[in-house]
FITORBA-837909 format. One record per residue (C-alpha): residue number from 1; residue in three letters; x, y, z. Coordinates in nm, 3 decimals, m for minus. Example, Ala and Ser with C-alpha at 12.3 -4.5 7.8 and 13.67 -1.06 7.14 Angstrom:
2
   seq   type         x         y         z
     1    ALA     1.230    m0.450     0.780
     2    SER     1.367    m0.106     0.714
This chain:
366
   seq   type         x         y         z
     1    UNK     7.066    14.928     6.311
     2    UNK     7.310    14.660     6.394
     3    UNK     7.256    14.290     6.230
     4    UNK     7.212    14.159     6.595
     5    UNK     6.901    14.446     6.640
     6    UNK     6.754    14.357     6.308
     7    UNK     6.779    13.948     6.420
     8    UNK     6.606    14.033     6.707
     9    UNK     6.343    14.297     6.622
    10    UNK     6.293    13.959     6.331
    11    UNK     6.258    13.681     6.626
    12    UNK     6.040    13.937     6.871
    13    UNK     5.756    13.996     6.552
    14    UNK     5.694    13.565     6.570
    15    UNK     5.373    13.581     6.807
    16    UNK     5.363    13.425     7.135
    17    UNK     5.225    13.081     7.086
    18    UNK     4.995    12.918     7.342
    19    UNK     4.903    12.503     7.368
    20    UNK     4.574    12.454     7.292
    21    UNK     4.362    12.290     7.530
    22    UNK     4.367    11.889     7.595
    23    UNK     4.031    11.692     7.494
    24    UNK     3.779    11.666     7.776
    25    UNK     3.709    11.308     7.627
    26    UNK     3.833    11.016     7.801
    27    UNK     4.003    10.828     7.541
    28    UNK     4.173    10.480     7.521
    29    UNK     4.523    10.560     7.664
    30    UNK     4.837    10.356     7.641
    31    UNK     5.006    10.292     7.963
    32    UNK     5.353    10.407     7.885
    33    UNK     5.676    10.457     8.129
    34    UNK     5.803    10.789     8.197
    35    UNK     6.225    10.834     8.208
    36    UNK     6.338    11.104     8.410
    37    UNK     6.620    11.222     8.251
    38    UNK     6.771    11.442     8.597
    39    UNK     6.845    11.112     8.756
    40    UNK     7.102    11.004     8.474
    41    UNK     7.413    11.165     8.611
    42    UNK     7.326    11.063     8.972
    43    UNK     7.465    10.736     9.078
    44    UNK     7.343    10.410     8.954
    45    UNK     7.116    10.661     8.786
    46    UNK     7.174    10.545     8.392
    47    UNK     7.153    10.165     8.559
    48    UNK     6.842    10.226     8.721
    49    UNK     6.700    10.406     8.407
    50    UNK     6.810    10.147     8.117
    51    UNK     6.645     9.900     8.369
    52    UNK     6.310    10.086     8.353
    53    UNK     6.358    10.133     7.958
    54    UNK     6.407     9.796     7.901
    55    UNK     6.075     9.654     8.064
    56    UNK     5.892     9.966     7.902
    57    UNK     6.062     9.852     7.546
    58    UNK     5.959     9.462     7.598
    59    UNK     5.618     9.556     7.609
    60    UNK     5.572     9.865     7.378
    61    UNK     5.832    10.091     7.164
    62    UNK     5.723    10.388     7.310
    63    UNK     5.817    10.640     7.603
    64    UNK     5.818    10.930     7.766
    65    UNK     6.079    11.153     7.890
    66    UNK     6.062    11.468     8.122
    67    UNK     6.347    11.726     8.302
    68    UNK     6.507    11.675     7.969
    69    UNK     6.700    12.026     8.034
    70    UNK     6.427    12.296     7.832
    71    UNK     6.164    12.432     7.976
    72    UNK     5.838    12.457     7.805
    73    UNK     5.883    12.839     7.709
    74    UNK     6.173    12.733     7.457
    75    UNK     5.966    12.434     7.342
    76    UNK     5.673    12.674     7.269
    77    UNK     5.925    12.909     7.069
    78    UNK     5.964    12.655     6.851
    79    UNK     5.611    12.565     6.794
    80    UNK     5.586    12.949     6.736
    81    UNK     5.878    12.951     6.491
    82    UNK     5.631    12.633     6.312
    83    UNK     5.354    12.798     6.262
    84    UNK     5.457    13.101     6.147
    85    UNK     5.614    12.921     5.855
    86    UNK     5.281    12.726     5.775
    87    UNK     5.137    13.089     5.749
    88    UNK     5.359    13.206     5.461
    89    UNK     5.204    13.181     5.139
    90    UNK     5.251    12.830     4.942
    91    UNK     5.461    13.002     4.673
    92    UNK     5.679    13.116     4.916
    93    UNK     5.716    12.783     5.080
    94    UNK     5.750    12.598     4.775
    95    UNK     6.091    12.790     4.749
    96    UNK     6.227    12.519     4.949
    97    UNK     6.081    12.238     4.844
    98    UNK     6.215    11.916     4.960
    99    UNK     6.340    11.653     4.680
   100    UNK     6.112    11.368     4.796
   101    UNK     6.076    11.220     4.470
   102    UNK     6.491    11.110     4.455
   103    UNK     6.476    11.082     4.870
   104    UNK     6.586    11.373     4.970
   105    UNK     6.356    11.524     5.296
   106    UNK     6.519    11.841     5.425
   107    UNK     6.289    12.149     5.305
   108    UNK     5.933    12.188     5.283
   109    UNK     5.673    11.872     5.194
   110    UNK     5.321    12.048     5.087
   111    UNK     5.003    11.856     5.166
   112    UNK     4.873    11.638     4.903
   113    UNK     5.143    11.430     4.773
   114    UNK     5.043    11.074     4.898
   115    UNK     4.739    10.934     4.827
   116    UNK     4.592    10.741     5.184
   117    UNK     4.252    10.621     5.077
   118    UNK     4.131    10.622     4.684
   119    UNK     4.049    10.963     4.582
   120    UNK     4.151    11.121     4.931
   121    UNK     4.557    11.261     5.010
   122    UNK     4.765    11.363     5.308
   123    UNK     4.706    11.664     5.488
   124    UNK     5.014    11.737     5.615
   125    UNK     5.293    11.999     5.557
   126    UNK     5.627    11.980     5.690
   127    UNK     5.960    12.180     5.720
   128    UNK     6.266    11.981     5.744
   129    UNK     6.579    12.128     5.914
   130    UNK     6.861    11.913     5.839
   131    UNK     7.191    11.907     6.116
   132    UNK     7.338    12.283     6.172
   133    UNK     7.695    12.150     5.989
   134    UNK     7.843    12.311     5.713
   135    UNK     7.761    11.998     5.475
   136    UNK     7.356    12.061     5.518
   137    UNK     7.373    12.422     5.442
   138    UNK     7.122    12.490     5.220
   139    UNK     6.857    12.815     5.167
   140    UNK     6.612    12.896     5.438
   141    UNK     6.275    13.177     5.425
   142    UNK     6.393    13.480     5.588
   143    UNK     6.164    13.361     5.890
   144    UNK     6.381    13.109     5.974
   145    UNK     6.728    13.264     5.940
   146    UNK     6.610    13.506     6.130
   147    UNK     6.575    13.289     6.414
   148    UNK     6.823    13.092     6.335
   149    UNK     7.061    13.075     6.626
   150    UNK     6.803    12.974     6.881
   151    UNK     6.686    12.721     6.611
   152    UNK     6.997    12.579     6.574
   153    UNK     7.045    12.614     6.941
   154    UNK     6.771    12.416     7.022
   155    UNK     6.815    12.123     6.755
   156    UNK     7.176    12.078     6.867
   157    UNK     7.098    12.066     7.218
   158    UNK     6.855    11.753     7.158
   159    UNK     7.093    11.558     6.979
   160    UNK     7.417    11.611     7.208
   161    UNK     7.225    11.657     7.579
   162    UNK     6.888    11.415     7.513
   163    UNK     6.943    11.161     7.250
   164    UNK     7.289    11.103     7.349
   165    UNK     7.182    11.013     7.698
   166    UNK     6.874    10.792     7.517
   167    UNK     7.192    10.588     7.322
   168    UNK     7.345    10.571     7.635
   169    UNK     7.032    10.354     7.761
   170    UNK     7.014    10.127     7.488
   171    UNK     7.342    10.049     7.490
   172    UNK     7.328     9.958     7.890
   173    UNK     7.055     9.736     7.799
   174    UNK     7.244     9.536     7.493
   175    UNK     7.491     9.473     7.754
   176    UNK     7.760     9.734     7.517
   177    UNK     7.983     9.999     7.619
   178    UNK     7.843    10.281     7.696
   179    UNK     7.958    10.505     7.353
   180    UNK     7.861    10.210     7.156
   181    UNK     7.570    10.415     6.963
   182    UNK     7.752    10.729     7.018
   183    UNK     7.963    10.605     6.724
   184    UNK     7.734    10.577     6.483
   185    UNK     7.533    10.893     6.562
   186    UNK     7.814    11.147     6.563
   187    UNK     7.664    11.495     6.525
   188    UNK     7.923    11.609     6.297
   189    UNK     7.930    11.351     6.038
   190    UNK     7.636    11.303     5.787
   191    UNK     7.328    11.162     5.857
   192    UNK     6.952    11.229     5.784
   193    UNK     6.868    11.362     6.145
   194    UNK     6.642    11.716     6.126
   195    UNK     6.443    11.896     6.364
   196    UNK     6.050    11.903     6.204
   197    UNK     5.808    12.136     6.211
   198    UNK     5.450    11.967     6.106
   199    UNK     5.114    12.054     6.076
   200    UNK     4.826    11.862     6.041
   201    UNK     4.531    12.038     5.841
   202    UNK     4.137    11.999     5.974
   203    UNK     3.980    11.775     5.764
   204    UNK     3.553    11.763     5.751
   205    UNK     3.348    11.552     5.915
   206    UNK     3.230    11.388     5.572
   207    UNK     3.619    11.345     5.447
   208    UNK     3.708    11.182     5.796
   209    UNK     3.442    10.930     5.736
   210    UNK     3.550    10.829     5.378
   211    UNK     3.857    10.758     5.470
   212    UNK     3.776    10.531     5.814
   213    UNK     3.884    10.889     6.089
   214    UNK     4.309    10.765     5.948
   215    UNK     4.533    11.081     5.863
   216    UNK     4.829    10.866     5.844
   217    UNK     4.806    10.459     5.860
   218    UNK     4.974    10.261     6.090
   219    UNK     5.358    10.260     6.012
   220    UNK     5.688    10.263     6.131
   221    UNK     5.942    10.517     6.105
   222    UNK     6.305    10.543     5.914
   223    UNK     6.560    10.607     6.159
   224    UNK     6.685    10.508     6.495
   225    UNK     6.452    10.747     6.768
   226    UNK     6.179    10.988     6.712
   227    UNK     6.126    11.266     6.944
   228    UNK     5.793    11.415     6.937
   229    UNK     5.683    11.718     7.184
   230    UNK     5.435    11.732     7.357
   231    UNK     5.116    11.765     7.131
   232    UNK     4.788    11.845     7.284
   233    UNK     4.567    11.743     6.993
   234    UNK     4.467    11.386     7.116
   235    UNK     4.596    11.160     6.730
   236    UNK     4.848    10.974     6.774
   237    UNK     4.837    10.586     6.830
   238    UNK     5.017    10.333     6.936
   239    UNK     4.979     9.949     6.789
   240    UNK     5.051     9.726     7.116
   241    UNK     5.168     9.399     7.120
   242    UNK     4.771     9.269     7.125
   243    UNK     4.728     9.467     6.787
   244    UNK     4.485     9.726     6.931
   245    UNK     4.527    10.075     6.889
   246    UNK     4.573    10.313     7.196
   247    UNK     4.607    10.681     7.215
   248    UNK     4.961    10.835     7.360
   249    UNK     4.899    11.063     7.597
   250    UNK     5.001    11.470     7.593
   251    UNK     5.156    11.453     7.889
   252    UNK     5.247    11.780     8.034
   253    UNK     5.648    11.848     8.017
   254    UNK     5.724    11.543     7.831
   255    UNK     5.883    11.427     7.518
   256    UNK     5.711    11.112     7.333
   257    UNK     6.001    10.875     7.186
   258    UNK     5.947    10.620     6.986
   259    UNK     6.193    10.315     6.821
   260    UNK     6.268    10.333     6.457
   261    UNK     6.359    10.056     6.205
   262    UNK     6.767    10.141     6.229
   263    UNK     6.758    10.010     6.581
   264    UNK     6.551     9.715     6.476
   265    UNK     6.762     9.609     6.187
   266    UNK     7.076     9.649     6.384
   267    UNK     6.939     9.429     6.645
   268    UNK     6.761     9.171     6.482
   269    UNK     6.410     9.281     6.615
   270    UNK     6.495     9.314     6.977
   271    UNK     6.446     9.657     6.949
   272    UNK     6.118     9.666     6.788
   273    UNK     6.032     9.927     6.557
   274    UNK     5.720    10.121     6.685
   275    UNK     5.381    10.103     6.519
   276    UNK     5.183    10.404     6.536
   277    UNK     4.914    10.580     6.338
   278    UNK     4.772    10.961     6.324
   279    UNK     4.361    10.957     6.346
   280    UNK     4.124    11.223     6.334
   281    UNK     4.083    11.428     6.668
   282    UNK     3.811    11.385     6.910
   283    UNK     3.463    11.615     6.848
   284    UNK     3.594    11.854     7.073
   285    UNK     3.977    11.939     6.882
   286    UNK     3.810    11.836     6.584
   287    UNK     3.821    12.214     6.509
   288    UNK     4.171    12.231     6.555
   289    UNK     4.490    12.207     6.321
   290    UNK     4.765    11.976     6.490
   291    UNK     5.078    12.179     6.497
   292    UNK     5.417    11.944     6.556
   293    UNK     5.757    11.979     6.673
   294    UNK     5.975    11.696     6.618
   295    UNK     6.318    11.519     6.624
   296    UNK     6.433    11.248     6.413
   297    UNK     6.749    11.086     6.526
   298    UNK     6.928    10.872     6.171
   299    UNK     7.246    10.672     6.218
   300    UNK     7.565    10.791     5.998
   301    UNK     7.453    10.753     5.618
   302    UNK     7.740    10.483     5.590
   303    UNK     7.667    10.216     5.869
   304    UNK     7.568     9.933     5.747
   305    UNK     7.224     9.783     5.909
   306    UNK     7.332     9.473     6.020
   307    UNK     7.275     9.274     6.345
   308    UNK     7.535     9.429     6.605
   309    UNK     7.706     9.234     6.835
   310    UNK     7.559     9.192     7.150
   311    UNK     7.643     9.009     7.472
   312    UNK     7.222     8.996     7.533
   313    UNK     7.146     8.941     7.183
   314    UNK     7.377     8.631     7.254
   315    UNK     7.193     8.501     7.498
   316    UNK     6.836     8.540     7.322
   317    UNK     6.949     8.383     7.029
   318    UNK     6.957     8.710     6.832
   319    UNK     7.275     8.750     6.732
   320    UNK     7.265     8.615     6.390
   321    UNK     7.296     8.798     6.078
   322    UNK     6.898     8.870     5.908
   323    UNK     6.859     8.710     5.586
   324    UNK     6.858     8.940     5.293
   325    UNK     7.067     9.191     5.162
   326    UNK     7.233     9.443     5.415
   327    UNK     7.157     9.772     5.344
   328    UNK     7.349    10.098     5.461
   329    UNK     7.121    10.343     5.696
   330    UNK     7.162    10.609     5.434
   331    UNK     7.006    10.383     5.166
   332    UNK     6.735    10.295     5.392
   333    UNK     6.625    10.662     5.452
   334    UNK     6.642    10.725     5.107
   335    UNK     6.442    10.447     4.983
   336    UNK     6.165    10.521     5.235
   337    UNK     6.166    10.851     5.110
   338    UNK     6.119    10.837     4.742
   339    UNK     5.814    10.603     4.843
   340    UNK     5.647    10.775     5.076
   341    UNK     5.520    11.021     4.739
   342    UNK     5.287    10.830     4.550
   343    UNK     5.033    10.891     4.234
   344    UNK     4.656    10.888     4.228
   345    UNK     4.560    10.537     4.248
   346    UNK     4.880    10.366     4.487
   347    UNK     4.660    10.392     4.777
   348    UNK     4.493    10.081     4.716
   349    UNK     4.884     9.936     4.724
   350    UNK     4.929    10.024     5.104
   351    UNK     4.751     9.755     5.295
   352    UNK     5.011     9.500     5.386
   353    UNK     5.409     9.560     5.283
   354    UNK     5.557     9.765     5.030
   355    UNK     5.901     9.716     4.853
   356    UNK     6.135     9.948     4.960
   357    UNK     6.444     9.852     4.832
   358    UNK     6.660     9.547     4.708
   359    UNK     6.344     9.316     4.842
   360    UNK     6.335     9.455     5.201
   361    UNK     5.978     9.575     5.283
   362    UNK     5.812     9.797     5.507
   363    UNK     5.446     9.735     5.633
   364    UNK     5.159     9.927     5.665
   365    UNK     4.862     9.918     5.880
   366    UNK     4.461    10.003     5.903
């Protein structure tokens, strides 16, 4: 049997995976704008859409995408591919465990590693898939190098067909050449970005109410975008500007994006860095483990996190340098890494900020 039978006999055994039904509750939804990516070669089309995107980002850091270029059987692949590798056994997973404790996140994170509420930690596992370069190589369980090419198919066409046209936008809107973010987010060069599988465990009814119905508190995340597909199991919230929380949507066909602190710090707060939380499902998916596919989009380890210069940024008074110590976006990740594992007792420490690194803090919300 040739190696190209055996890789696919190996990617036909990964069962056919099927979205789980939405919640029949009628929840507190956050009114969000939807990007439609097929416009952005059109003409005017980029134009029209960084207008859109930047009254959607004055309001909220979140957003939705759709005709992004994959259709929903690929997306589902993946999710297949994810949780097929929560079913091997721990041992086997903890093969490739991920150095968290000296920052490093590519491999597997096994639940129970950060303490949320006293007594009570995380229920999440995750596998990290760093960029498809020869400088991330690094071993894999045979499940995923056996599906490796339409894994790394898939990851690579995010990052050079969607997130490039996403950095595109944002660099309309700061009033910058186009390539401007392009730069600094070069595909080939090093960088924390990784494709994520993740899967929330079912917690009981009793657990959920010792620790207030919050998986994961209210926080922001590392890099410069977050990509999250769509996700049936009604969790994830959104902080708006009135500091309520608000429930994002599963929208069918879509991609959830959220801002990250890189694009914050590197425009002075313009670009706010999104607030969101994970709570326990409604009754009716309460049943139900929340399976994840994700993207997280890092700038190049070595730029420095510094307040860019901006024709718009000008004009709002925004274009001065933060006070503080400047930080490169590799450091950042790092940092945020190490202390995202805690010990038995730090939980009590979250409320309010927490020291990263070199006095810069991030914050953390109920």
């Amino acid at each position: 049997m040739s190696q190209t039978q055996v890789e696919t006999s190996a990617a036909n055994s990964v069962p056919l995976y099927t979205q789980v039904p939405e919640t029949s509750h009628e929840l507190d939804w956050a009114d969000l704008a939807t990007l439609d990516l097929s416009t952005f070669n059109a003409p005017g089309g980029k134009q029209a859409l960084a207008l859109q995107l930047k009254n959607a980002i004055e309001q909220i850091g979140f957003f939705y995408i759709i005709n992004f270029g994959l259709d929903q059987e690929e997306v589902d692949r993946q999710f297949a591919i994810g949780k097929e590798f929560f079913n091997l056994d721990v041992e086997e997973k903890l093969k490739y465990r991920a150095d968290l404790e000296n920052g490093g996140y590519n491999g597997y994170k096994p639940q129970g590693i950060r303490e949320i509420a006293p007594g009570y930690f995380d229920n999440t596992e995750i596998y990290n898939i760093p960029k498809f370069i020869p400088q991330y190589e690094r071993p894999h369980p045979s499940l995923i190098k056996n599906n490796w090419a339409e894994i790394s198919k898939f990851g690579t066409y995010i990052h050079e067909e969607v997130v490039s046209k996403l950095l595109v936008l944002f660099a309309i809107i700061l009033e910058l050449p186009e390539d401007f973010f392009l730069k600094t987010h070069r595909y080939s060069e090093k960088s924390d970005c990784h494709l994520r599988y993740m899967k929330y465990h079912t917690r009981t009814p009793e657990v959920n109410q010792a620790i207030n119905n919050v998986w994961v508190k209210g926080h922001t995340d590392f890099g410069s975008l977050t990509l999250l597909f769509r996700q049936p199991v009604a969790a994830l919230q959104v902080r708006t500007p009135q500091e309520t929380w608000k429930y994002v949507k599963p929208y069918p066909g879509s991609i959830t994006v959220n801002i990250a602190d890189s694009l914050s710090f590197l425009t002075n707060g313009y670009l706010k860095s999104s607030i969101h939380r994970v709570v326990a499902p409604p009754p009716d998916q309460a049943h139900l483990d929340r399976l994840g596919v994700l993207y997280f989009v890092r700038p190049e380890d070595d730029l420095e996190l510094k307040t860019i210069p901006s024709p718009l940024l000008e004009q709002l008074g925004l274009d001065k340098q933060a006070d503080g110590p400047v930080l490169t976006a590799g450091e950042w990740v790092k940092a945020r890494v190490a202390r995202n594992v805690n010990r038995a007792g730090d939980s009590t420490k979250e409320n309010g900020e927490q020291e990263i690194i070199k006095g810069v803090s991030a914050k953390y919300y109920d």
